[in-house]
Kinemage of the C-alpha trace (Angstrom):
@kinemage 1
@onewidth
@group {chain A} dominant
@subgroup {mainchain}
@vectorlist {calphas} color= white
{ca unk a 1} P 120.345 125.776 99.425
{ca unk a 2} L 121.835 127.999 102.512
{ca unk a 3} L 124.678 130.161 102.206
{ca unk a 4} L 127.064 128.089 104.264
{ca unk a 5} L 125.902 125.044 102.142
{ca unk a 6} L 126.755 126.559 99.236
{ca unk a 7} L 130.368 127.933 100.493
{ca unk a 8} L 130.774 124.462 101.438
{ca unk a 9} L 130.748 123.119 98.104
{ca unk a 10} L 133.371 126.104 96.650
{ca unk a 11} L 135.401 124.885 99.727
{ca unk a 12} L 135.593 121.639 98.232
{ca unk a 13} L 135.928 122.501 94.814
{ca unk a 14} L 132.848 120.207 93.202
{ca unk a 15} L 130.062 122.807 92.672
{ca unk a 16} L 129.177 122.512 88.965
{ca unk a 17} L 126.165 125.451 88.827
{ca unk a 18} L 124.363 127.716 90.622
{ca unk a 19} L 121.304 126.588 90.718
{ca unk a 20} L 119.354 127.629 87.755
{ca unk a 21} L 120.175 127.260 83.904
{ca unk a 22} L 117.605 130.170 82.853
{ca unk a 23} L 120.876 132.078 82.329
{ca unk a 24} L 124.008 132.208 81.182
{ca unk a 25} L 127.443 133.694 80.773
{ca unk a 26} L 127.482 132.795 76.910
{ca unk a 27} L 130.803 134.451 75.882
{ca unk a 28} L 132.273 132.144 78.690
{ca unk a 29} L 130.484 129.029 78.300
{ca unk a 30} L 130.925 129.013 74.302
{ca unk a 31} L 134.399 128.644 74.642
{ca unk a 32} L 134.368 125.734 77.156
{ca unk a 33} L 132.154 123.215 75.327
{ca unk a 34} L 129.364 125.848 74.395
{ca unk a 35} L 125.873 125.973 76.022
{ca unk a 36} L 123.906 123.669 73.553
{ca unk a 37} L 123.810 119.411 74.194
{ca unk a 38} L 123.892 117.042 71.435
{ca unk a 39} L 121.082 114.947 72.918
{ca unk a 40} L 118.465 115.899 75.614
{ca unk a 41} L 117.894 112.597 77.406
{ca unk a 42} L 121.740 112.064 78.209
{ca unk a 43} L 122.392 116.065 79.110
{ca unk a 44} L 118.966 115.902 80.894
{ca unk a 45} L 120.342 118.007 83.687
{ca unk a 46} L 121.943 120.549 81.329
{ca unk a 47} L 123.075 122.956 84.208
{ca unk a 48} L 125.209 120.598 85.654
{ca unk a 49} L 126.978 119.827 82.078
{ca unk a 50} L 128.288 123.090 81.759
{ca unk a 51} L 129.658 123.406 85.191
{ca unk a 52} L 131.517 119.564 84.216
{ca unk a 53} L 132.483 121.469 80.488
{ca unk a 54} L 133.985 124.164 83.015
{ca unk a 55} L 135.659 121.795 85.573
{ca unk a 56} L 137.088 119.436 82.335
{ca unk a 57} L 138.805 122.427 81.266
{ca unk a 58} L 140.272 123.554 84.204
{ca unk a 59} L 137.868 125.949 85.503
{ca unk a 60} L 136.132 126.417 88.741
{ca unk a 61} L 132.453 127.815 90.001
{ca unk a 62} L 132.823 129.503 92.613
{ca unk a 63} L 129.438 130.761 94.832
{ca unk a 64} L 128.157 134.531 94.890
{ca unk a 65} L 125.086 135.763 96.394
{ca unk a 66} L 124.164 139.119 95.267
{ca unk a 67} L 120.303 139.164 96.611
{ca unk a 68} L 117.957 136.937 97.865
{ca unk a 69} L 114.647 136.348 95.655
{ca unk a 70} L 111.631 134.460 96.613
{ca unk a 71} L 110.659 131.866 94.036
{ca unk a 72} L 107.559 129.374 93.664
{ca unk a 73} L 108.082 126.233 95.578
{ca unk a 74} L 106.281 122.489 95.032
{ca unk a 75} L 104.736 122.026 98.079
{ca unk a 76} L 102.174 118.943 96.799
{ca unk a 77} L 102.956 115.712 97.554
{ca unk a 78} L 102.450 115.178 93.354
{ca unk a 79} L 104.445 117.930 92.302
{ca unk a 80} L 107.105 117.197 94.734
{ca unk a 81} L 107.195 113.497 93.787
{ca unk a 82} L 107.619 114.714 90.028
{ca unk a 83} L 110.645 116.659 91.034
{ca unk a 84} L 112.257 114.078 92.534
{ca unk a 85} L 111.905 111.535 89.834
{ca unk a 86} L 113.414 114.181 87.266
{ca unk a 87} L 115.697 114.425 89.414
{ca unk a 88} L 116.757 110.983 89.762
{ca unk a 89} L 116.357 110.380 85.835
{ca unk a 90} L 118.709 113.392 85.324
{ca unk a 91} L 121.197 111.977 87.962
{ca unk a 92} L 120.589 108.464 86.142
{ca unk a 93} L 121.792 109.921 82.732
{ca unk a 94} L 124.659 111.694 84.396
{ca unk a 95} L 125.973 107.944 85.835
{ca unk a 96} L 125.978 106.774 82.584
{ca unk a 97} L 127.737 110.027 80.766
{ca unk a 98} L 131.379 109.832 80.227
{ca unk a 99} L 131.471 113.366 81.589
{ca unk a 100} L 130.917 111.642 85.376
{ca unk a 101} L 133.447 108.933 84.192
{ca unk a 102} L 136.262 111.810 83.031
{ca unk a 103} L 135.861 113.834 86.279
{ca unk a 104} L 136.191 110.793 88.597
{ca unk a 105} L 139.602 109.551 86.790
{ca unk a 106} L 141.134 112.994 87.266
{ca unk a 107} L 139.895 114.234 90.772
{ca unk a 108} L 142.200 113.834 93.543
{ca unk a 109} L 140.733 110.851 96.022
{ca unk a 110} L 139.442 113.485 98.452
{ca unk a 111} L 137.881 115.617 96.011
{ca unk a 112} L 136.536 112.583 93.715
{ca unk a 113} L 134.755 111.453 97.344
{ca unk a 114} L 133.266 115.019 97.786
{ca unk a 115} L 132.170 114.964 94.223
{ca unk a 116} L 130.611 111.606 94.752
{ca unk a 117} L 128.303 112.545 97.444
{ca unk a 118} L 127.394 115.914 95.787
{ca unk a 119} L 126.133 114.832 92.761
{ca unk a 120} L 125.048 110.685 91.803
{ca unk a 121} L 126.293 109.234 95.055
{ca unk a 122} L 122.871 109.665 97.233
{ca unk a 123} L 120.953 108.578 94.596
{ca unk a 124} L 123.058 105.538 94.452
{ca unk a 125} L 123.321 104.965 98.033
{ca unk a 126} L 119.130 105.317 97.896
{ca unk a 127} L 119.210 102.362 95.403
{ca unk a 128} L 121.554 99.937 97.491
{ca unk a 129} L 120.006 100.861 100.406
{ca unk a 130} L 116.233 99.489 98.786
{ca unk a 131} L 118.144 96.305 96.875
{ca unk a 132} L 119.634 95.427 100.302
{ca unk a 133} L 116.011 95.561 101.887
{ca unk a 134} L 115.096 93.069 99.259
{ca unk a 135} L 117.900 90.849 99.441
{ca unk a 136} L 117.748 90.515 102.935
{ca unk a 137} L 114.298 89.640 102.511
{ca unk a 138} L 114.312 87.510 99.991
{ca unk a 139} L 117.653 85.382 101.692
{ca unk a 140} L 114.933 85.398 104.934
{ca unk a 141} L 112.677 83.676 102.461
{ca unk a 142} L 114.730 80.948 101.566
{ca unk a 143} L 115.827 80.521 104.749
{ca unk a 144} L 112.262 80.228 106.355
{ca unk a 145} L 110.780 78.167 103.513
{ca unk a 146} L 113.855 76.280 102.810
{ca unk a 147} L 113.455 75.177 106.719
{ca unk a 148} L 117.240 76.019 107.357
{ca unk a 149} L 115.904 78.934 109.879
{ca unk a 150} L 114.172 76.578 112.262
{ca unk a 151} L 116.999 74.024 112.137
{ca unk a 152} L 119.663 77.036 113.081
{ca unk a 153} L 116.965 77.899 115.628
{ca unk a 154} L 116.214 75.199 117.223
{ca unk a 155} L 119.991 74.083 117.335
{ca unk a 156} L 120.820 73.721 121.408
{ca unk a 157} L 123.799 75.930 120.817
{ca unk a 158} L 121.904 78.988 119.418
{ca unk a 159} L 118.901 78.585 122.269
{ca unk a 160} L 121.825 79.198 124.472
{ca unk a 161} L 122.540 82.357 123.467
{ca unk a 162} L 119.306 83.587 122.189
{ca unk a 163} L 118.838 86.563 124.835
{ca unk a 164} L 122.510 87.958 124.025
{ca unk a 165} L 121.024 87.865 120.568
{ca unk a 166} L 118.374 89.641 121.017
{ca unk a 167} L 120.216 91.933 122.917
{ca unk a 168} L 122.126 93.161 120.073
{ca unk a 169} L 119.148 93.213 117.421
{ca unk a 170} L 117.223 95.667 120.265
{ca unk a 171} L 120.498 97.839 120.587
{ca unk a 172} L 121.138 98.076 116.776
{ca unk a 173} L 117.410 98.846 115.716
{ca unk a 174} L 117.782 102.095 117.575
{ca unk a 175} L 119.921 103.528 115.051
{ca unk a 176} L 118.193 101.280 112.299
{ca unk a 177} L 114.945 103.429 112.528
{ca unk a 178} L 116.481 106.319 110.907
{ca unk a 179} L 118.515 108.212 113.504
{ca unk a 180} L 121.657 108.285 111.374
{ca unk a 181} L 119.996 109.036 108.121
{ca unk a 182} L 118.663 112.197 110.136
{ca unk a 183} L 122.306 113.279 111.299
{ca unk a 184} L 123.309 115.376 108.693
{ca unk a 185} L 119.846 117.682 108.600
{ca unk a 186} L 120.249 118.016 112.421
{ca unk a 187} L 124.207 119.178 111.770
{ca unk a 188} L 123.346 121.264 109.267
{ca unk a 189} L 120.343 122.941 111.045
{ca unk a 190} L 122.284 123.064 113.484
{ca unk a 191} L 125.073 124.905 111.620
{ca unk a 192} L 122.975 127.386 110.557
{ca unk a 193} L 120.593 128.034 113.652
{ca unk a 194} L 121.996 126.289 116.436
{ca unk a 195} L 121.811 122.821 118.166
{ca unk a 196} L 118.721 123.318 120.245
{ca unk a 197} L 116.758 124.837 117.401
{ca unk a 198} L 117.918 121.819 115.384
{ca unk a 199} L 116.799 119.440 117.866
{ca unk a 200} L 113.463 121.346 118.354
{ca unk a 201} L 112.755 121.114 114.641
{ca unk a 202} L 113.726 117.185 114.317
{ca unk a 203} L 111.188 116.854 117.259
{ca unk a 204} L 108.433 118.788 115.473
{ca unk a 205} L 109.007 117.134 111.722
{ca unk a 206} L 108.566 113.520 113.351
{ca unk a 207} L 104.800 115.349 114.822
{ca unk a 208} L 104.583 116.327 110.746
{ca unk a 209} L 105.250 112.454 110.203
{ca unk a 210} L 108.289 113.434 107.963
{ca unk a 211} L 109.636 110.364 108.617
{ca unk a 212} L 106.687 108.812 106.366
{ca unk a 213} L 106.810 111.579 103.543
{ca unk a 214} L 111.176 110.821 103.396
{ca unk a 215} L 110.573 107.451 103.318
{ca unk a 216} L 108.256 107.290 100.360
{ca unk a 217} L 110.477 109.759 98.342
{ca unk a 218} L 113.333 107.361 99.269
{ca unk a 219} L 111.582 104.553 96.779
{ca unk a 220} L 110.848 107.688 93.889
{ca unk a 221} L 114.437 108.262 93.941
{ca unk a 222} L 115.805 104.572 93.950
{ca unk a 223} L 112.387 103.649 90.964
{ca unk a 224} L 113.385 106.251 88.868
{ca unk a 225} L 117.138 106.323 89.232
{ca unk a 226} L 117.089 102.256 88.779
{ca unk a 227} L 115.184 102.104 85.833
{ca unk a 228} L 117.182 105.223 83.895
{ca unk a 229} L 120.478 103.211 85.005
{ca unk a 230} L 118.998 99.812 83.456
{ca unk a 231} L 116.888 101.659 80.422
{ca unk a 232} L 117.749 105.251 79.949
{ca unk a 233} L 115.505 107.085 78.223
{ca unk a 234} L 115.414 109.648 80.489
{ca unk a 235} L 112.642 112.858 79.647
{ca unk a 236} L 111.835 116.113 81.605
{ca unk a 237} L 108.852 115.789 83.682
{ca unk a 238} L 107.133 119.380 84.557
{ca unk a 239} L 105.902 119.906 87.532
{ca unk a 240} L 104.547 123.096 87.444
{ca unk a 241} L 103.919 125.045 90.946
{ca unk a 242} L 100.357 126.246 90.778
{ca unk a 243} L 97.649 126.112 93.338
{ca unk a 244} L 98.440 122.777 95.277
{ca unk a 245} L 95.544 122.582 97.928
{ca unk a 246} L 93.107 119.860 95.828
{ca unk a 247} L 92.205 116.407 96.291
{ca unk a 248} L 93.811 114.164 93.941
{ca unk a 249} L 91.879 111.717 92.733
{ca unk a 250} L 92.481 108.098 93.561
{ca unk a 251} L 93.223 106.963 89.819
{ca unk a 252} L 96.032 110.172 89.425
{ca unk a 253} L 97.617 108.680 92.861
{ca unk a 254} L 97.642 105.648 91.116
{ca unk a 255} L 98.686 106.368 87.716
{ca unk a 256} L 101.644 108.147 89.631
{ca unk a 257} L 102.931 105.293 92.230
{ca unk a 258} L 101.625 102.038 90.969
{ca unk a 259} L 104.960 100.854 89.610
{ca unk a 260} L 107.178 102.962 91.726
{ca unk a 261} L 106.056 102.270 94.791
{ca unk a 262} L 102.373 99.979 95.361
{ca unk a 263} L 103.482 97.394 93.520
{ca unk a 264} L 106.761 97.492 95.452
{ca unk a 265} L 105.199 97.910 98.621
{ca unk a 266} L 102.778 94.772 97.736
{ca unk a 267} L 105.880 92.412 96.757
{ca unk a 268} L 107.853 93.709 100.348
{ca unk a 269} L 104.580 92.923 102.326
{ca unk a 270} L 104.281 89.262 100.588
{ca unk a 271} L 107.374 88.933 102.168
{ca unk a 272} L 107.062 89.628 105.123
{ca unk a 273} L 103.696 87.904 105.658
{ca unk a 274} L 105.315 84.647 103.952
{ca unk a 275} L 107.811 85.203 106.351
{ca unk a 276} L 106.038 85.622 109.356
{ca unk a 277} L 103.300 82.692 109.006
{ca unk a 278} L 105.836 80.116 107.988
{ca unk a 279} L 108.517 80.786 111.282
{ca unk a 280} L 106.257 81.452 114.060
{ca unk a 281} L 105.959 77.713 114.973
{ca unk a 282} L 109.333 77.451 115.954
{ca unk a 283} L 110.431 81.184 116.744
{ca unk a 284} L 110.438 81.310 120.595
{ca unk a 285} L 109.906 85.132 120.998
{ca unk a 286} L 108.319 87.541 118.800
{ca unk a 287} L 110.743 90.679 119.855
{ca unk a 288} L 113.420 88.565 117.435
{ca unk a 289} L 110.622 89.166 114.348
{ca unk a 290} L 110.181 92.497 115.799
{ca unk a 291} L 113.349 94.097 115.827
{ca unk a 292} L 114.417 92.779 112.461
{ca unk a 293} L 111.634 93.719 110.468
{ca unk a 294} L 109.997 96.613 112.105
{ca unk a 295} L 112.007 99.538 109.605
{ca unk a 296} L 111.030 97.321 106.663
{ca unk a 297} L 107.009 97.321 107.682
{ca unk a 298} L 107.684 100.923 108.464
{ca unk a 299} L 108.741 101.432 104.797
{ca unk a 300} L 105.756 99.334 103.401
{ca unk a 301} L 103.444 101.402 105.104
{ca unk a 302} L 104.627 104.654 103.705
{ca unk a 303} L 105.352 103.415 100.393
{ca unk a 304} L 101.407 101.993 100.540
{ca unk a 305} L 99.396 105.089 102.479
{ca unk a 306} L 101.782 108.091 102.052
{ca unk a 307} L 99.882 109.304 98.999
{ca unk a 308} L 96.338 109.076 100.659
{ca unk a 309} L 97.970 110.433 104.525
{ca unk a 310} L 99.184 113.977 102.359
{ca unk a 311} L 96.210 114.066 100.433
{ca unk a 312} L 93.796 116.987 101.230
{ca unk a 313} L 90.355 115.440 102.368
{ca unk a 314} L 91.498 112.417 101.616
{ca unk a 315} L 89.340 111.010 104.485
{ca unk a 316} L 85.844 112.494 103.404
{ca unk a 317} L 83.743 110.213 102.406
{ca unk a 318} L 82.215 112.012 99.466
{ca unk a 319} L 85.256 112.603 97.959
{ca unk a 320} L 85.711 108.541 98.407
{ca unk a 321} L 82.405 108.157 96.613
{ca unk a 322} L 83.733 110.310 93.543
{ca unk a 323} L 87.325 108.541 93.288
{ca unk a 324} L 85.679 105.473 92.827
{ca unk a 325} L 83.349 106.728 90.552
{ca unk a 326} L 86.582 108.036 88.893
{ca unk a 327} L 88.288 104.950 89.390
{ca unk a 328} L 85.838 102.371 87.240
{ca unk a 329} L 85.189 104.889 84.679
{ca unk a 330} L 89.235 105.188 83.961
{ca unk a 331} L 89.467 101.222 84.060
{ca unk a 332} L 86.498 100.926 82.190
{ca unk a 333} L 87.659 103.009 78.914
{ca unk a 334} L 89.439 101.205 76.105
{ca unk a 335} L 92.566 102.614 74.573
{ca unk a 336} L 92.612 103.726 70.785
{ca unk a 337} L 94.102 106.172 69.073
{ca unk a 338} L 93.388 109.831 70.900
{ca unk a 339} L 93.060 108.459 74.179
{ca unk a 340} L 95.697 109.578 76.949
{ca unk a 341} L 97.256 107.870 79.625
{ca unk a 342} L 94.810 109.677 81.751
{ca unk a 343} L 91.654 108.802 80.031
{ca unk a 344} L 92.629 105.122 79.798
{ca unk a 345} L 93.904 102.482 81.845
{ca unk a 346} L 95.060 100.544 78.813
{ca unk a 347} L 96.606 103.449 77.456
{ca unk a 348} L 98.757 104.021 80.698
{ca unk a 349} L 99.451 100.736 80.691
{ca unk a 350} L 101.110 100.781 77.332
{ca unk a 351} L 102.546 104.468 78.161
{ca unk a 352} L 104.376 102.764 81.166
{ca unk a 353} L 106.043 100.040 78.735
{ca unk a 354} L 107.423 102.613 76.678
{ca unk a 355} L 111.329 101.960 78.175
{ca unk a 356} L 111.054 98.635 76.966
{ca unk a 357} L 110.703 99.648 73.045
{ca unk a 358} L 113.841 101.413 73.205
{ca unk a 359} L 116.120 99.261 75.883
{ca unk a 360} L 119.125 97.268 74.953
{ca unk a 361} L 119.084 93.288 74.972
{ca unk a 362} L 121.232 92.992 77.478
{ca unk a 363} L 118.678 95.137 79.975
{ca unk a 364} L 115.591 93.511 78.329
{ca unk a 365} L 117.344 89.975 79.531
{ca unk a 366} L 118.255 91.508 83.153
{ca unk a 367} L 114.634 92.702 83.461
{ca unk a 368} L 113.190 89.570 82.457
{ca unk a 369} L 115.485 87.586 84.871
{ca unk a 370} L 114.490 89.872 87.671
{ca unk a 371} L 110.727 88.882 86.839
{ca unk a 372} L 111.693 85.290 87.421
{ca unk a 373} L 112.230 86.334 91.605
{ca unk a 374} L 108.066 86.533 92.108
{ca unk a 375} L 108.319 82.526 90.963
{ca unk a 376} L 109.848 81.609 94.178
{ca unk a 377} L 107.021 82.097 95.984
{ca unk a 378} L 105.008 79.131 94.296
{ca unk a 379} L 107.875 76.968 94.780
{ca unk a 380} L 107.996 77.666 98.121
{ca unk a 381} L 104.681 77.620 99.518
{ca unk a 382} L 103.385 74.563 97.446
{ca unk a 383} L 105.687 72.301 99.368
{ca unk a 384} L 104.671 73.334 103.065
{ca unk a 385} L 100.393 73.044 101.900
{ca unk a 386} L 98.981 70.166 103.893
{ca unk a 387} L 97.395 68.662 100.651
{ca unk a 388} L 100.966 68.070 99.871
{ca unk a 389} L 101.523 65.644 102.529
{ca unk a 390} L 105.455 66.546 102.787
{ca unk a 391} L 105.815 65.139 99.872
{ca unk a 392} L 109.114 66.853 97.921
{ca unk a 393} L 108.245 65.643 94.890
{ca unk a 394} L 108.838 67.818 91.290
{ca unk a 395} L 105.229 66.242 90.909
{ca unk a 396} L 104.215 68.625 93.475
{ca unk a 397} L 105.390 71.810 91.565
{ca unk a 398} L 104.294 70.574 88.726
{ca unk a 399} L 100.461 69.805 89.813
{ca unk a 400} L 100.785 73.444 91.443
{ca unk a 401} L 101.536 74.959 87.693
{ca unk a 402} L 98.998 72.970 86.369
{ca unk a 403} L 96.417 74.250 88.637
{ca unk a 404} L 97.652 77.744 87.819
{ca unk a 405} L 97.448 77.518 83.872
{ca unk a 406} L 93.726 76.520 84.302
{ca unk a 407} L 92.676 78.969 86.470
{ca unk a 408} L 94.570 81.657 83.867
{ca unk a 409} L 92.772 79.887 80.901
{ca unk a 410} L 89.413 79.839 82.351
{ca unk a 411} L 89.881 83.511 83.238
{ca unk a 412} L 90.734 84.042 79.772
{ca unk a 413} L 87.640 82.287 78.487
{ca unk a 414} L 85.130 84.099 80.537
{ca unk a 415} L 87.006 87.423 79.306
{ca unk a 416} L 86.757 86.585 75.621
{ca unk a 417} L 83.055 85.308 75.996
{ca unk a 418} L 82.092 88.928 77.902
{ca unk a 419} L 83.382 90.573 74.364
{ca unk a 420} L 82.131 88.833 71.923
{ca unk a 421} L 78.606 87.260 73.247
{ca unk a 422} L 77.946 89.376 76.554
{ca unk a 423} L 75.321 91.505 74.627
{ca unk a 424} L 74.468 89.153 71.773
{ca unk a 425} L 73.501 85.901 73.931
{ca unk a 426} L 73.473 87.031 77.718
{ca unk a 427} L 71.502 84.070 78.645
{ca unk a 428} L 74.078 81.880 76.872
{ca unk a 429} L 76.952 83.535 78.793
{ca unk a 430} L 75.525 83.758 81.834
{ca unk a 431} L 74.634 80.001 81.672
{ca unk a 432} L 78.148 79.307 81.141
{ca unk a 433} L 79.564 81.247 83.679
{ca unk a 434} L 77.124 79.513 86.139
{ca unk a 435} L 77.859 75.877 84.993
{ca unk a 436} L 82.306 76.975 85.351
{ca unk a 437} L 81.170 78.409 88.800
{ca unk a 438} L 79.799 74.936 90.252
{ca unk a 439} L 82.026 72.874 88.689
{ca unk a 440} L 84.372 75.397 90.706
{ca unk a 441} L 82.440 74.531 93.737
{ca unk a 442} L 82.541 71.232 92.826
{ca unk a 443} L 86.039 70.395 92.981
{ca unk a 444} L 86.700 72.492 96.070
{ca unk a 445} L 84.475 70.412 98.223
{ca unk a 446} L 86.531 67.120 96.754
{ca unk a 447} L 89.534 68.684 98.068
{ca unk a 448} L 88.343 69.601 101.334
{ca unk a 449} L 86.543 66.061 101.887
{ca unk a 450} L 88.922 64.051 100.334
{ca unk a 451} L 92.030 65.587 99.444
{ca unk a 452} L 92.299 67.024 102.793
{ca unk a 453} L 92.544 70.811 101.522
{ca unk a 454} L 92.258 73.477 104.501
{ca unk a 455} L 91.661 76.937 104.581
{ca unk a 456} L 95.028 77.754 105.538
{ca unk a 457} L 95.900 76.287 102.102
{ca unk a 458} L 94.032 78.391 100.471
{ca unk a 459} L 95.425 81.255 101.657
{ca unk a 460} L 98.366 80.053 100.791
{ca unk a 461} L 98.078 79.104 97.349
{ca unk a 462} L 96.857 83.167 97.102
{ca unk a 463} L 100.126 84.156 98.985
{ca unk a 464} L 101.690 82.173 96.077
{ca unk a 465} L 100.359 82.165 92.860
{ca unk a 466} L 99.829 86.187 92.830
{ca unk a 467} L 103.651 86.785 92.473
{ca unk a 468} L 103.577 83.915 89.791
{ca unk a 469} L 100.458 85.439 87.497
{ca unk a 470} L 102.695 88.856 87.955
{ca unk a 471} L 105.444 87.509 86.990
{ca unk a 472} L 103.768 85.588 83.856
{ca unk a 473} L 102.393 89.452 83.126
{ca unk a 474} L 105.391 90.928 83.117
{ca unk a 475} L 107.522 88.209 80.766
{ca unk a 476} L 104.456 88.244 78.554
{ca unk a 477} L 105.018 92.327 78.655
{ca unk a 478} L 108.463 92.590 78.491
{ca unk a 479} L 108.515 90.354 75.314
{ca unk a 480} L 105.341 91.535 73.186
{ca unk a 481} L 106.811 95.525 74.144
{ca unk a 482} L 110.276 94.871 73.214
{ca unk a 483} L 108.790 93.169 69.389
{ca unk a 484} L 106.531 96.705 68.765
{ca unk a 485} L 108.047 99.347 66.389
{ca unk a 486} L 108.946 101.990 67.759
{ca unk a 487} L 105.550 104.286 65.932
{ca unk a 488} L 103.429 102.321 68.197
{ca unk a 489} L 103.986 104.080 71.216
{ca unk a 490} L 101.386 105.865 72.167
């Protein structure tokens, strides 16, 4: 933090440490709530306690320099992701503390505002600023499947004034792309080193595609914060700040981002293909699709290729060879007692349940009827296939599930035959798997003769009965993790 940063926040009277909690003024602090916490998930970010202790009981922190030391610095995309999601679990735990709740009550409004934005309001304003991108999506989704979209587009009024439309989206998008969120480093820059250095150093961190490593951090801090707010359970997360220059390896990447960000990114890029494919018939220019969704691919992109872009030789192709390698040996091992989250994918499978064990009912019931969003897809899509005829008939949806359950059941057949008679009978298995594969074959050449399946339908039916078998994964989770005892963690 700079020195006029800093000076800022005595200014405005809501700086609550400085910086570090390796040390302490213990005759001070012991007599204004004392330096130890009762519990170390809640007081996660114990530096920032004391200086709330302090401010409860009337004091103030005021901001000295007395020298200037250098001091280690993450500079790997990892390490710095780790940060940030301590970060945001610490700032999660603080929402929920009635310390937060105390201080707002007695602040002044101006000072309670300044407080805000110094301490959990960006990391709210990072969450609403996600949860709108998906509820502006997902109202686009019912709008485009629902076919209200086409009927408000093709409505003679609204062709009329399509191009002042348009207008407006192109003007707006401008400042939609980020420009604003940049503002403040450009005034502060600025502040410090002029306006013309500031502008010179925007210009050469958009070359360093900062714009794609800010974006991605944006979903860390909304994951993490998000799921301390509905869980808690917040724990520190080192970091460490050693040598940084090494290729991570594909499976740490994904151990790392999978539910923070890929399997975010996936859900926001159904979206938008659902959304494109089922509106181009009727949209009449493509700049409309453009201008409202080009941020939001923007942020799919970085939230699905960040990790691989900052990754040293991430493009050599030996290095491909050995993450895959990697890859299949880490999915291939079996959890059991001893193994780690980073020896096992079934053990960091379980290791990324572990919030559910200890959550509330009333956030194991909001997380299960968030799961229930990825079944709108099916419903949806199954109702525009052309095997459907446009019939809107519940027997429709209903065929669609049945379709679903046998394809999971089958699955689940050939699974429990590869354990228990893959090396015993082989010839027996194999036989079996070749007799479900034509009668597989079998039935899709009835459709497509008679039934008049397309490919397009197929497609389709992938499109929507992903989100569905994700969402039946994560019930099925949610439930059997939330049943465990609590010695059964890991």
């Amino acid at each position: 933090m700079s020195d006029h940063v800093g000076q800022s926040y005595y200014v405005q009277r809501v700086r609550f440490h400085y910086g570090h909690p390796d040390i302490f003024d213990r005759l001070f602090h012991i007599t204004r709530g004392g330096i130890s916490k009762a519990s170390k998930t809640i007081n996660l970010s114990e530096d920032i306690f004391s200086g709330f202790n302090s401010t409860m009981r009337g004091g103030n922190i005021t901001h000295h320099e007395y020298m200037q030391v250098g001091k280690g610095r993450d500079v790997g995309m990892n390490q710095i992701s780790s940060f940030e999601a301590k970060v945001a679990n610490g700032n999660g735990e603080q929402t929920l503390s009635r310390d937060i709740y105390r201080l707002g009550r007695r602040f002044d409004f101006y000072r309670m505002l300044s407080f805000y934005f110094t301490t959990v309001g960006f990391y709210f304003s990072s969450m609403v600023t996600v949860l709108t991108v998906y509820v502006f999506l997902y109202g686009r989704l019912y709008l485009v499947l629902s076919g209200l979209e086409k009927s408000i587009l093709l409505d003679p009024r609204i062709q009329e004034n399509i191009e002042p439309l348009q207008n407006v989206l192109a003007s707006q998008s401008v400042f939609q792309l980020g420009l604003l969120l940049v503002l403040p480093m450009v005034m502060e820059v600025g502040l410090e080193k002029g306006f013309r250095t500031a502008l010179g150093e925007f210009i050469i961190m958009q070359l360093q595609l900062a714009s794609v490593f800010f974006t991605f951090q944006l979903g860390t801090k909304t994951h993490y914060y998000g799921r301390t707010i509905l869980h808690g359970g917040a724990k520190y997360i080192p970091t460490g700040r050693g040598f940084v220059v090494y290729h991570a390896k594909f499976a740490e990447n994904y151990r790392m981002y999978s539910r923070s960000h890929f399997v975010k990114g996936l859900e926001l890029l159904i979206l938008l293909v659902v959304y494109l494919a089922y509106g181009r018939s009727y949209r009449t220019s493509s700049s409309l699709y453009l201008f409202v969704t080009f941020s939001i691919w923007f942020m799919v992109a970085s939230w699905l290729f960040a990790p691989f872009i900052f990754n040293p030789s991430c493009f050599e192709w030996q290095k491909t060879v050995d993450d895959w390698t990697d890859w299949r040996k880490w999915m291939g091992n079996r959890g059991g007692i001893g193994m780690s989250g980073e020896q096992s994918w079934e053990a960091w499978w379980r290791s990324e349940q572990a919030h559910l064990r200890k959550t509330s009912v009333r956030a194991l019931i909001l997380e299960i009827l968030m799961s229930l969003r990825f079944l709108i897809y099916q419903y949806g899509i199954v109702y525009h296939l052309k095997i459907a005829r446009h019939s809107t008939s519940i027997l429709v949806y209903g065929l669609s599930w049945l379709v679903m359950l046998t394809v999971l059941i089958v699955l689940k057949m050939v699974s429990i035959g590869r354990q228990k008679f893959g090396t015993d009978l082989q010839l027996m298995f194999r036989i079996l798997k070749g007799i479900l594969f034509l009668g597989f074959v079998t039935v899709m050449a009835v459709l497509f003769a008679i039934g008049g399946l397309t490919i397009t339908d197929v497609l389709a039916c992938t499109l929507g009965f992903l989100p569905t078998g994700w969402c039946i994964l994560l019930l099925l989770t949610s439930v059997q993790t939330s049943t465990e005892p609590e010695n059964n963690t890991d």
